[in-house]
KOLTIVEX-319526 format. One record per residue (C-alpha): residue in three letters; x, y, z. Coordinates in steps of 0.1 Angstrom, whole numbers, padded with zeros to 4 digits, always signed. Layout:
N
ALAXYZ
...
This chain:
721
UNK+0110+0002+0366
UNK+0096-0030+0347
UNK+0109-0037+0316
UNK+0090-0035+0280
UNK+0098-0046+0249
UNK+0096-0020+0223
UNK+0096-0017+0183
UNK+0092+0020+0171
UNK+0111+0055+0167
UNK+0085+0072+0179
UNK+0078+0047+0216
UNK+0067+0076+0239
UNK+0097+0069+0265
UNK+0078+0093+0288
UNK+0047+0078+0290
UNK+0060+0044+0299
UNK+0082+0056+0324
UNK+0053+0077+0339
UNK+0033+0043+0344
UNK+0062+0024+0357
UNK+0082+0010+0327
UNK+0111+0014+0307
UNK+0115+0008+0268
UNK+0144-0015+0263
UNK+0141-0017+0224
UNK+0142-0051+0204
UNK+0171-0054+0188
UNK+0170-0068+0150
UNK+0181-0108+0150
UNK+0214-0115+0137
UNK+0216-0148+0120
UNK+0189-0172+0106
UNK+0153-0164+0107
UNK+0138-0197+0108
UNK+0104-0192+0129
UNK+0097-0160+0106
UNK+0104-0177+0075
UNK+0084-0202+0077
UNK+0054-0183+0091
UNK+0061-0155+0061
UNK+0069-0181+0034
UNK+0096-0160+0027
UNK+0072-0131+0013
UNK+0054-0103+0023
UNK+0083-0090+0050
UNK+0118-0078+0043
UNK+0148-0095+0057
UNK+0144-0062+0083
UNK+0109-0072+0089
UNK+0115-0112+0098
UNK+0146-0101+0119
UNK+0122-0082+0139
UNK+0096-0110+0142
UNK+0116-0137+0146
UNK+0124-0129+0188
UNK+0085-0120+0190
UNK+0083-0160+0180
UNK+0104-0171+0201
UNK+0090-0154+0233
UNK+0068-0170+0254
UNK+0034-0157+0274
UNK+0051-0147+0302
UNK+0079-0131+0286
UNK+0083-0096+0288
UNK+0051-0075+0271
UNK+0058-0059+0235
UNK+0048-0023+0225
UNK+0048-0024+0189
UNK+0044+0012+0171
UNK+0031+0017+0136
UNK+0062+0041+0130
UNK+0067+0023+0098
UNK+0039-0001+0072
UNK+0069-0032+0082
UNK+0062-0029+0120
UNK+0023-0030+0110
UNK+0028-0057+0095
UNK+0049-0079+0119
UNK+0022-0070+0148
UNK-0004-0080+0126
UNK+0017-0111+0117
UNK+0019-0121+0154
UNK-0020-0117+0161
UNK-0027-0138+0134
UNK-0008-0165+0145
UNK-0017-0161+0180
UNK-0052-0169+0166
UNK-0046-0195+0144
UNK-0025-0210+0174
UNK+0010-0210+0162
UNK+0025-0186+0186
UNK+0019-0177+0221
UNK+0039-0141+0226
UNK+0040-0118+0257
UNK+0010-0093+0262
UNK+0013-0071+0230
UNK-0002-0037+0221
UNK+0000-0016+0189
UNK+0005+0020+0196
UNK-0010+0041+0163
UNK+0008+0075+0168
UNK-0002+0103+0139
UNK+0026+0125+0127
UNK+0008+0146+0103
UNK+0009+0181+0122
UNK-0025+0190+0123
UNK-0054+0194+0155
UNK-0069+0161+0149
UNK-0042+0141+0152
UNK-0034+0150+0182
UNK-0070+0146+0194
UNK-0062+0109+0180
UNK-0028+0106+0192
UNK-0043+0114+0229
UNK-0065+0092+0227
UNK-0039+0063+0212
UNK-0020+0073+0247
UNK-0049+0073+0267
UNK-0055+0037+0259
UNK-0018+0028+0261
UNK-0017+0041+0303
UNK-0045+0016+0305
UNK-0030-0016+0293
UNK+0001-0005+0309
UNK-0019-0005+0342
UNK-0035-0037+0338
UNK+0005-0054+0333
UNK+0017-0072+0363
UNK+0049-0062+0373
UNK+0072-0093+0379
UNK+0083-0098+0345
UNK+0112-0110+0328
UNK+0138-0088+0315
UNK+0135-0073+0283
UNK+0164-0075+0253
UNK+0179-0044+0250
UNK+0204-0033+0225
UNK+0235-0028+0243
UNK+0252+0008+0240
UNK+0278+0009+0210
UNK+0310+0005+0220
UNK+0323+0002+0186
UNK+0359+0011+0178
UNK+0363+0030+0140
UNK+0393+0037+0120
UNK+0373+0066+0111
UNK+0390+0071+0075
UNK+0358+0084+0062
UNK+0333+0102+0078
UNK+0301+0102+0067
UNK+0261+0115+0073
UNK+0238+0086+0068
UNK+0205+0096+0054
UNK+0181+0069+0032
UNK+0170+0041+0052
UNK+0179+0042+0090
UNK+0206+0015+0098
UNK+0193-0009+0126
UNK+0216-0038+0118
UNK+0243-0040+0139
UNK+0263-0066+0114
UNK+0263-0035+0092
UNK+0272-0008+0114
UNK+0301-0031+0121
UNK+0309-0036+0085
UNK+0309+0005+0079
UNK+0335+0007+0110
UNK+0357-0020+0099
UNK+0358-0007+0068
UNK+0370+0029+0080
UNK+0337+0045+0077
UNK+0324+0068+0109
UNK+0286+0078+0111
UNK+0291+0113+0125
UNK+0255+0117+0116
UNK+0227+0101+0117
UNK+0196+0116+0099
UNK+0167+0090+0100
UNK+0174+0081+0133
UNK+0169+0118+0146
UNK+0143+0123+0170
UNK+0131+0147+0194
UNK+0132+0150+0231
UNK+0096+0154+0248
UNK+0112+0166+0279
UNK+0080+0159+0294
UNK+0059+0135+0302
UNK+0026+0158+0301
UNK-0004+0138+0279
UNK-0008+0168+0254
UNK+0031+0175+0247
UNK+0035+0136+0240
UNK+0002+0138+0215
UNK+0022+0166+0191
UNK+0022+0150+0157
UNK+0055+0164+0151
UNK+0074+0147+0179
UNK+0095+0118+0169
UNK+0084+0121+0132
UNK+0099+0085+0115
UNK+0121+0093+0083
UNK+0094+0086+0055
UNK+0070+0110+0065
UNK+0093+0141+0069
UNK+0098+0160+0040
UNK+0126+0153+0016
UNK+0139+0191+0010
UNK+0135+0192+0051
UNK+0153+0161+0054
UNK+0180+0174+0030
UNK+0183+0204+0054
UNK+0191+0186+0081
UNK+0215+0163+0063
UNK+0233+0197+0049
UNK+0231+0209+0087
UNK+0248+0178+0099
UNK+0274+0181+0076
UNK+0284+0213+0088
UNK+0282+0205+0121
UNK+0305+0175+0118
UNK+0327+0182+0093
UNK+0321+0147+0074
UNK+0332+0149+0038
UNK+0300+0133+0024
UNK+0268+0123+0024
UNK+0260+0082+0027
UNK+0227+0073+0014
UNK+0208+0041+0020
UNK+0184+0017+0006
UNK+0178-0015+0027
UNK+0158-0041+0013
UNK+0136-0025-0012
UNK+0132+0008+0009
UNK+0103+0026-0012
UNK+0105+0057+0008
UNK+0146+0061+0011
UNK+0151+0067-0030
UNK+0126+0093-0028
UNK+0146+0112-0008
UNK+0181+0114-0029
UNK+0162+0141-0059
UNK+0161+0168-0029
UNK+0198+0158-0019
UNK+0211+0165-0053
UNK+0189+0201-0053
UNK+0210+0211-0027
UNK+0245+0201-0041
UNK+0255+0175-0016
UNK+0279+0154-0023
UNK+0262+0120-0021
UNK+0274+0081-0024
UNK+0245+0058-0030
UNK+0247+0019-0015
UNK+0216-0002-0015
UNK+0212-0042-0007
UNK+0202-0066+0021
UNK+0209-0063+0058
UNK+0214-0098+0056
UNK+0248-0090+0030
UNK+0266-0062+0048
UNK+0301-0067+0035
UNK+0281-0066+0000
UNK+0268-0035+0009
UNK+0301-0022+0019
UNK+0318-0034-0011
UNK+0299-0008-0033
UNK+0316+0022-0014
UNK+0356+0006-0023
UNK+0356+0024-0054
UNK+0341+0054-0052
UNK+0361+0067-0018
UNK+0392+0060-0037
UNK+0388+0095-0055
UNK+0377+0127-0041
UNK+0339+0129-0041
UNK+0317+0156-0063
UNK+0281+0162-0064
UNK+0262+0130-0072
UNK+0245+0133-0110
UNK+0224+0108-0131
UNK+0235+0101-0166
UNK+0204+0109-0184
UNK+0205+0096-0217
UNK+0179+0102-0243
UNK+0147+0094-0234
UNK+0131+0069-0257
UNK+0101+0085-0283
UNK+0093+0052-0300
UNK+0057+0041-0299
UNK+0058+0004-0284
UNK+0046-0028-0304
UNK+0010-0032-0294
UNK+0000-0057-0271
UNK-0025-0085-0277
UNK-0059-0070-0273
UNK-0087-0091-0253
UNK-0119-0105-0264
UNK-0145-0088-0245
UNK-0182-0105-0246
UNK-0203-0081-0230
UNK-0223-0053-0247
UNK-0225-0038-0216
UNK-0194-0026-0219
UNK-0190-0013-0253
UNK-0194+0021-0250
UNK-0169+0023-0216
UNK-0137+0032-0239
UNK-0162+0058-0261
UNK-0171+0071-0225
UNK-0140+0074-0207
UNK-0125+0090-0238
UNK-0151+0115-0238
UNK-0155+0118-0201
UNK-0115+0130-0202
UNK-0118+0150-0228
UNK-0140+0170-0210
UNK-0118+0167-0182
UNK-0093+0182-0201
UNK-0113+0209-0216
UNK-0124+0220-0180
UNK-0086+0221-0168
UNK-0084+0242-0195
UNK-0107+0267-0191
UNK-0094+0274-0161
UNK-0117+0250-0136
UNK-0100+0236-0106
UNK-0085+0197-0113
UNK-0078+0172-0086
UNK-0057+0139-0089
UNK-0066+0114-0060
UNK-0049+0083-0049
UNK-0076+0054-0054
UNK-0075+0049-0012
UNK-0082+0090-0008
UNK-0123+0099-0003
UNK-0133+0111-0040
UNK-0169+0114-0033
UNK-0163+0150-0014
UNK-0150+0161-0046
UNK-0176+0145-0064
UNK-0203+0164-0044
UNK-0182+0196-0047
UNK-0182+0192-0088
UNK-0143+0200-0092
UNK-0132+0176-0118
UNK-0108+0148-0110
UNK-0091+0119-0122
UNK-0082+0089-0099
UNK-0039+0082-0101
UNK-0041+0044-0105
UNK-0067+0048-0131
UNK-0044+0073-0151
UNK-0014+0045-0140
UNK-0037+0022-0160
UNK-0040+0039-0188
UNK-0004+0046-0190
UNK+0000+0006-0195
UNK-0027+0000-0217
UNK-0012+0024-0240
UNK+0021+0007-0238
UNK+0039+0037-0224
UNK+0050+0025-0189
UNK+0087+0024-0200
UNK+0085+0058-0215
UNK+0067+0069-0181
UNK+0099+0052-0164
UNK+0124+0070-0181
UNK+0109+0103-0175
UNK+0106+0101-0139
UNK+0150+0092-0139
UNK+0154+0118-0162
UNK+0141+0141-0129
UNK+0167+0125-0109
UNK+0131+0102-0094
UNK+0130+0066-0085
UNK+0118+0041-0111
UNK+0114+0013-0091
UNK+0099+0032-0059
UNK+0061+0027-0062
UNK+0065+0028-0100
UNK+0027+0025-0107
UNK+0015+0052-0084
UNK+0041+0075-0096
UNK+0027+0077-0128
UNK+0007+0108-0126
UNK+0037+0124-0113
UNK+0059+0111-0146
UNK+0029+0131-0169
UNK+0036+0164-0154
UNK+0069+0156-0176
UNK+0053+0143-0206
UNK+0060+0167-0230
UNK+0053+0148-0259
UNK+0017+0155-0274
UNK+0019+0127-0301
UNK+0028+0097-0273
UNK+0012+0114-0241
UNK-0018+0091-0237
UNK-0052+0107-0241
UNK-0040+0138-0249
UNK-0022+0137-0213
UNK-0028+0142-0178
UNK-0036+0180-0171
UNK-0017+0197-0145
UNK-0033+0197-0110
UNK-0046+0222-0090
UNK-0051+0196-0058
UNK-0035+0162-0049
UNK-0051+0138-0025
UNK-0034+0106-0011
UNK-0039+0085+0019
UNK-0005+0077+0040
UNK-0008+0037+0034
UNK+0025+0031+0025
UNK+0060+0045+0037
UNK+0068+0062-0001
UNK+0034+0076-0003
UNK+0043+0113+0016
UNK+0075+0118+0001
UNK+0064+0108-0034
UNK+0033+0137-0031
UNK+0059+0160-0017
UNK+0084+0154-0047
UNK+0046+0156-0067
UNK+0034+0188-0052
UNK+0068+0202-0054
UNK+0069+0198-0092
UNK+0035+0208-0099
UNK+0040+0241-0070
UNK+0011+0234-0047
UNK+0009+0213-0011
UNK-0008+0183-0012
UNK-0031+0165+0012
UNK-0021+0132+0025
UNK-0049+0119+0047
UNK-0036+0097+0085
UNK-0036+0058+0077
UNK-0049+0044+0109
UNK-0045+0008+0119
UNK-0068-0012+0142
UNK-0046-0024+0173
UNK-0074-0046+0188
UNK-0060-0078+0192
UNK-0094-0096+0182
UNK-0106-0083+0154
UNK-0142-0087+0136
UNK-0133-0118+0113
UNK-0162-0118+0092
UNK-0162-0082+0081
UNK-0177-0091+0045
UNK-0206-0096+0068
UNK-0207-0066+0093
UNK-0190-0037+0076
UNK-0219-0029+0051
UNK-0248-0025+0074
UNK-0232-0025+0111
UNK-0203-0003+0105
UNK-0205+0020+0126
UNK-0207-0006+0156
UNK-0174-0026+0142
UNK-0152+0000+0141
UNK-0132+0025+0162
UNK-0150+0053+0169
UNK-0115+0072+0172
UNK-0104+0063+0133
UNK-0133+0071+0124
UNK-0135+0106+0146
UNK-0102+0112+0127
UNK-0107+0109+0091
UNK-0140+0133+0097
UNK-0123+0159+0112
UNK-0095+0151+0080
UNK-0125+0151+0059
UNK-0140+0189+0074
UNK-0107+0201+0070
UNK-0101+0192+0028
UNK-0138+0205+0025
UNK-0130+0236+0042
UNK-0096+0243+0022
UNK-0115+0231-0012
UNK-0144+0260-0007
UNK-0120+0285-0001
UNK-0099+0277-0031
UNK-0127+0270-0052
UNK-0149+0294-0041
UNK-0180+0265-0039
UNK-0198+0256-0013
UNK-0202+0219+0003
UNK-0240+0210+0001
UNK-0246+0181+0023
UNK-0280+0172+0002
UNK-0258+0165-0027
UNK-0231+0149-0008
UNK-0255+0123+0005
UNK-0270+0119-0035
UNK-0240+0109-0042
UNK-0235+0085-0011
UNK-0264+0070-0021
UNK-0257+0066-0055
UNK-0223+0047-0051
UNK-0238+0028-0023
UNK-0266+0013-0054
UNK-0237+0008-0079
UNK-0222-0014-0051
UNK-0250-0036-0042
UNK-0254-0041-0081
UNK-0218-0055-0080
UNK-0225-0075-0050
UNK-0256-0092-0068
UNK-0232-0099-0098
UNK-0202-0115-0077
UNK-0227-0136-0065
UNK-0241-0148-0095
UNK-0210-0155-0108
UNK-0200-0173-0081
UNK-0232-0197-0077
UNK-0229-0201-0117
UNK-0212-0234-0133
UNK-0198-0227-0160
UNK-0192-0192-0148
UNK-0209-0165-0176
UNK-0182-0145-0175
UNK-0143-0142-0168
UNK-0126-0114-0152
UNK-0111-0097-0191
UNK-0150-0086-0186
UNK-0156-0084-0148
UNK-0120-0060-0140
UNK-0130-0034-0167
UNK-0166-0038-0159
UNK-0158-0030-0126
UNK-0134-0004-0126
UNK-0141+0018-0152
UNK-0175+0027-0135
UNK-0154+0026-0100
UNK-0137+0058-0112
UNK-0171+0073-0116
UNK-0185+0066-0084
UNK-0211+0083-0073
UNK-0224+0093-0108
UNK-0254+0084-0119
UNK-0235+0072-0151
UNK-0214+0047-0126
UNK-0246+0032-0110
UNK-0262+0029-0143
UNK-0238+0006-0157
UNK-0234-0013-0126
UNK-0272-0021-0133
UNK-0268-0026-0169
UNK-0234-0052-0161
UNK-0254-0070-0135
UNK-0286-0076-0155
UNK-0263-0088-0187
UNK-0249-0113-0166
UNK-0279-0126-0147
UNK-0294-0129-0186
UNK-0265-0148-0193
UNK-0267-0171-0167
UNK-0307-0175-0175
UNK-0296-0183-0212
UNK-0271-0213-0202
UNK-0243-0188-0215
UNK-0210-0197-0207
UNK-0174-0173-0205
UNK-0163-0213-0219
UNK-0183-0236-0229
UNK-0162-0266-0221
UNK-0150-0247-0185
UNK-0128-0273-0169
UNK-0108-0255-0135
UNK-0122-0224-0122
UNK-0090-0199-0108
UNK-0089-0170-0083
UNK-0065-0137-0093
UNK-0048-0129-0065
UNK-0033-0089-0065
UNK-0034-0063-0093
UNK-0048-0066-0126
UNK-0022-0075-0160
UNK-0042-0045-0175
UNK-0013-0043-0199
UNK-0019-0077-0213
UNK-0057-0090-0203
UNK-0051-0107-0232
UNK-0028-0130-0215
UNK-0055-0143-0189
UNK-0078-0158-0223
UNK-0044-0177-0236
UNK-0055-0206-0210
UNK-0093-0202-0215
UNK-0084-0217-0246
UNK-0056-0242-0243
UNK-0067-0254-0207
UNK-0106-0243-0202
UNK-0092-0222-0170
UNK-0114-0194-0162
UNK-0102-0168-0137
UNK-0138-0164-0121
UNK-0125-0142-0092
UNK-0104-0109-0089
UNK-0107-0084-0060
UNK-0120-0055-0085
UNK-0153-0069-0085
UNK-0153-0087-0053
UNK-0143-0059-0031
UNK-0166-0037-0052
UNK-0189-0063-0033
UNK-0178-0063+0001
UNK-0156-0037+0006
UNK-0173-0001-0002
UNK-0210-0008+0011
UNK-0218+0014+0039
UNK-0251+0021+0046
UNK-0268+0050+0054
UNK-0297+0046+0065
UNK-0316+0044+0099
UNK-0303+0078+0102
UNK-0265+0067+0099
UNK-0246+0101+0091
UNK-0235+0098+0056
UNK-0199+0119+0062
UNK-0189+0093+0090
UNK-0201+0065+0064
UNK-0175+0080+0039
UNK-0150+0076+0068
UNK-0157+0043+0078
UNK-0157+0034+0035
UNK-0116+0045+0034
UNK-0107+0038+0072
UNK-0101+0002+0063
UNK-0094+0006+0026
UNK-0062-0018+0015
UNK-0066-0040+0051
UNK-0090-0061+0034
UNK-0066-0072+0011
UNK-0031-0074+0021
UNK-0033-0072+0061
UNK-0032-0106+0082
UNK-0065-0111+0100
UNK-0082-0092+0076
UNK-0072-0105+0043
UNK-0069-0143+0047
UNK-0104-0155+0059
UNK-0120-0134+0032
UNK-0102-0147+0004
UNK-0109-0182+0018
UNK-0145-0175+0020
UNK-0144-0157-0017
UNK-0126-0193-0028
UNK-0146-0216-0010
UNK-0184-0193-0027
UNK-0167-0192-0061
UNK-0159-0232-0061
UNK-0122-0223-0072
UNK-0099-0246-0079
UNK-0066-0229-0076
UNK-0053-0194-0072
UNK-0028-0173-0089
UNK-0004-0144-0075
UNK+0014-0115-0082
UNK+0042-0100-0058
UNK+0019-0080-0042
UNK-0003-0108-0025
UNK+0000-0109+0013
UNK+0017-0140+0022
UNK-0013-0149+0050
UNK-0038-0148+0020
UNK-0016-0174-0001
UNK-0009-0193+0033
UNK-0047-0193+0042
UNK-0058-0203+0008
UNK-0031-0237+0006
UNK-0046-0242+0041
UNK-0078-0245+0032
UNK-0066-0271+0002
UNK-0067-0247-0030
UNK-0034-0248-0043
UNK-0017-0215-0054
UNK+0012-0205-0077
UNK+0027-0170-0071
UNK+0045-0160-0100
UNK+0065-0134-0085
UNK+0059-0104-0107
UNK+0047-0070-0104
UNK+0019-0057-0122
UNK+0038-0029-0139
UNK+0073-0042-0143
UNK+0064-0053-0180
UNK+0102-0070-0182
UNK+0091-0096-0162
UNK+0069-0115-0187
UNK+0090-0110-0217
UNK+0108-0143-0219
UNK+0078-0163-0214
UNK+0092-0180-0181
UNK+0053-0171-0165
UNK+0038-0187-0190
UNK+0058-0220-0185
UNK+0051-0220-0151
UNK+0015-0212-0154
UNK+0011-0243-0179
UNK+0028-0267-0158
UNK+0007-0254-0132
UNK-0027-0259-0148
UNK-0018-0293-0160
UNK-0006-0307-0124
UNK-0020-0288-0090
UNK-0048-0272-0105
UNK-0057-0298-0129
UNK-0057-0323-0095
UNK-0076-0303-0077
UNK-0106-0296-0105
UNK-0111-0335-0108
UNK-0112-0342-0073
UNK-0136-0312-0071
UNK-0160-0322-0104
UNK-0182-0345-0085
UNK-0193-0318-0062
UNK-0204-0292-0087
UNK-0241-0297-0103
UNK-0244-0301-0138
């Protein structure tokens, strides 16, 4: 058979060899990454994730072809990586395809999953067949001293450096839970479509996974449990809380496959002694009220009512829980407007997660989630709605505090999303719903999607994501009526479509008026909120109304001569999620510099990002798809992300950008490419330690008084007067 290369715990073995090929799987690079880093910048990609691109580099066009499967958001990502580079002419791999196998066990996605395969026979048919041989990863021939032996749950171990470390260090994997996987025994279309076969790790769920660990333990008589957390592993912590339900006796290692004998070095000590269940130390949890932060100067009338409305908007939230009504709590990716149309009351996570840090109580939130044996540092922010279902506390719980749900909606878009909602749903005692992230494989995709997505949608996009997230769509409407005992009326549904679809051409008028306007009339302390609160209303006429009302206050603004700063002097771009625990901090430079952050991705993909038409007959439930199919692409995938924020730079006349951890490294590489210089100050939006000894702020000066400072002279003679 011909060789392939292959990424991916779930590569359908069976198919391949049906059309003539065998997988001989990529093994991770050991040593430096050089090509990787220096396409990655270092960011964006785990030391996991550049060891797995940097042999994709270094292969040339006739090299063998790589499957790539989206078995994981890193492998996405390194795919996406590669076809971004192959356009922008810095690499020339093999042939490559990205197979997009579901593994959420329900009818539709093996529909999808069929037709993933289906498409996969193809380009396997169209490969020639003199082709160079593939890496493999040789068989382990490993010799262990085998003074310990252990079950390895967490993150799976790929690294060979640190298999050998474990060995030499006496430890034996007798069992090896993430890397579990069934047998198809069959190469039949339908069998190789089942969801369920060849689940990867993060989506199984953690009391199932515990299970099997307890099973394995059994099986091979190993005296503990090893669990693992590789380079920032989100999904692995979420996992240890069902380990400790069961009683296992767990050791806990986390670091860097690039520092295995650091790795191993944690595990001296505790094998010394004879092992017990694992506990956390919970010490009290803190009940102080935080010092308040600096509030923001907001200029716009059109917002002054949005606290007074929100406040009573939850209230009556609250007051509906209550009385017994049905309450939903959605991820800010998951379709809200079926709910919306349905009338059961909901309350968007992030926005909740936002409200948490507003109110200063992110820490509190923290220590209530370790106190529950839960990560702190695993998806902190969307993990907050989760922390309020401990929040006993009625004098600190913000806005009265977050009522318990009757429903939870999230979209799988990152690897801790499904077992966060299963720890979530297990604590609140009903199943959640986690809606199939798809991911475009196309190898060219539709560039200027700003352009085609609001009116041409449904000729830019699959029509198999899209078939998908309808059928996911029927299904949540389905299970909604019956537990609500409403019905679905598709007049009202599409009210509501058309509603959000006004509130978002407003926003599209005002991101373009703020753009074309020197000085700008506003900064983003009035654009985010103005955004965002109504963005949690969507599809109200409420929402739409003060879309309106923000977009004609600016445009009388910019008819005045009114300026966010008068004496405006370097216009900046805001690059990842909102400091909504400080907006204060982004007016400190408004006055000591004349910066102006003109640009944030609230408002701008408010603008480009949720318009989908629905008219010329256009179904309005497949529009709904096509509005969340692509949802988070747009701003942190390569291909997608880049040109976009380029574009949004080169409208807004910015003179430099500024970034938080989150930024995709291909936006911040695109941006410096096209000449606007960028500083990333390496924080995370809701670790509130970061800022506290200033060192952003020195950074952020020095940066405004040399790069950006530069660039906002040389740019001066081009902008009118």
């Amino acid at each position: 058979m011909t060789p392939i290369s292959t990424i991916g715990i779930d590569i359908p073995i069976e198919w391949l060899a049906a059309h003539g090929f065998s997988a001989r799987p990529i093994a991770l690079h050991e040593g430096p990454t050089t090509r990787a880093d220096a396409a990655t910048g270092m960011k964006g990609l785990s030391p996991r994730g550049r060891r797995l691109l940097e042999p994709l580099l270094a292969a040339k066009s006739d090299d063998a072809p790589v499957l790539v499967t989206t078995a994981d958001a890193e492998q996405i990502q390194v795919y996406a990586i590669l076809r971004e580079l192959a356009r922008l002419g810095e690499a020339t791999p093999p042939p490559c395809h990205l197979l997009d196998l579901i593994h959420l066990d329900r009818p539709s996605a093996r529909t999808y999953n069929r037709a993933r395969l289906d498409a996969l026979g193809s380009w396997l048919d169209s490969l020639p067949r003199t082709i160079k041989t593939a890496t493999s990863v040789e068989p382990d021939q490993r010799q262990t001293r085998a003074e310990h032996r252990v079950v390895v749950t967490g993150t799976r171990i790929e690294s060979d450096s640190l298999r050998a470390a474990l060995d030499a260090a006496g430890f034996a994997i007798v069992g090896d839970e993430p890397n579990a996987v069934d047998d198809a025994s069959s190469d039949d279309l339908d069998t190789l479509a089942g969801p369920r076969l060849r689940t990867p790790p993060q989506l199984r769920d953690p009391d199932a996974r515990a299970a099997h660990v307890a099973d394995l333990l059994a099986e091979s008589g190993a005296e503990t449990v090893l669990h693992v957390t590789l380079d920032g592993d989100e999904a692995a912590p979420w996992t240890l809380a069902a380990l400790k339900r069961r009683g296992l006796s767990v050791l806990t290692v986390a670091g860097s496959i690039d520092a295995p004998e650091a790795i191993v070095a944690q595990l001296v000590a505790p094998v010394s002694t004879p092992t017990a269940p694992a506990t956390v130390a919970r010490g009290p949890v803190t009940t102080a009220r935080p010092a308040a932060a600096a509030r923001s100067r907001k200029s716009l009338a059109s917002l002054a009512d949005f606290g007074r409305y929100q406040r009573e908007w939850f209230a009556g939230i609250r007051a509906r829980a209550a009385a017994g009504e049905p309450f939903a709590v959605v991820n800010a990716n998951a379709p809200q407007e079926i709910l919306r149309a349905l009338d059961v009351p909901f309350v968007v996570n992030q926005w909740w997660a936002s409200i948490v840090a507003a109110k200063q109580q992110s820490r509190r939130y923290l220590g209530l989630l370790k106190a529950h044996d839960l990560p702190t540092r695993a998806e902190p922010y969307s993990a907050q709605g989760l922390a309020a279902l401990f929040d006993d506390d009625a004098d600190l719980a913000p806005w009265g505090g977050l009522p318990h749900p009757d429903h939870l909606h999230a979209v799988a878009s990152s690897d801790a999303t499904a077992a966060l909602f299963a720890e979530w749903g297990r604590a609140a005692d009903i199943t959640p719903f986690v809606y199939a992230r798809t991911v475009d494989p196309r190898w060219a995709l539709p560039i200027r999607w700003w352009d085609d997505l609001p009116e041409r949608w449904d000729a830019v996009l699959e029509p198999a994501r899209l078939d998908l997230l309808e059928a996911e769509l029927a299904e949540v409407i389905a299970a909604l009526e019956t537990a609500t005992g409403r019905r679905f009326d598709t007049a009202r549904f599409a009210e509501v479509m058309d509603l959000v679809n006004e509130q978002e051409g407003y926003y599209r008028q005002t991101r373009d008026l703020i753009a074309q306007t020197v000085p700008a009339p506003i900064g983003i302390v009035d654009s985010m909120p103005a955004t965002m609160v109504p963005q949690w209303h969507r599809g109200t006429v409420w929402a739409r109304d003060a879309a309106k009302a923000f977009h004609d206050e600016v445009a009388g603004r910019v008819a005045a001569g009114e300026a966010a700063v008068p004496n405006e002097r370097i216009r900046l771009m805001w690059v990842g999620r909102g400091l909504w625990s400080d907006m204060a901090w982004y007016q400190r430079w408004e006055e000591s510099h004349g910066a102006v952050f003109v640009w944030s991705m609230y408002l701008a993909l408010a603008a480009d990002g949720y318009l989908r038409s629905t008219e010329g007959g256009q179904d309005p439930m497949r529009a709904l798809a096509a509005r969340f199919v692509t949802m988070g692409d747009e701003l942190r995938l390569p291909g997608w992300a880049g040109p976009w924020h380029v574009h949004e730079a080169e409208t807004h006349g910015v003179d430099a950008a500024v970034a938080l951890s989150d930024a995709d490294p291909f936006v911040l590489r695109a941006l410096q490419a096209a000449g606007v210089p960028v500083l990333d100050l390496g924080i995370d939006n809701y670790s509130p330690d970061a800022a506290d000894d200033g060192t952003i702020d020195v950074a952020m000066r020095a940066f405004l008084d040399g790069p950006a400072a530069e660039r906002a002279a040389r740019r001066s003679g081009e902008r009118p007067a």
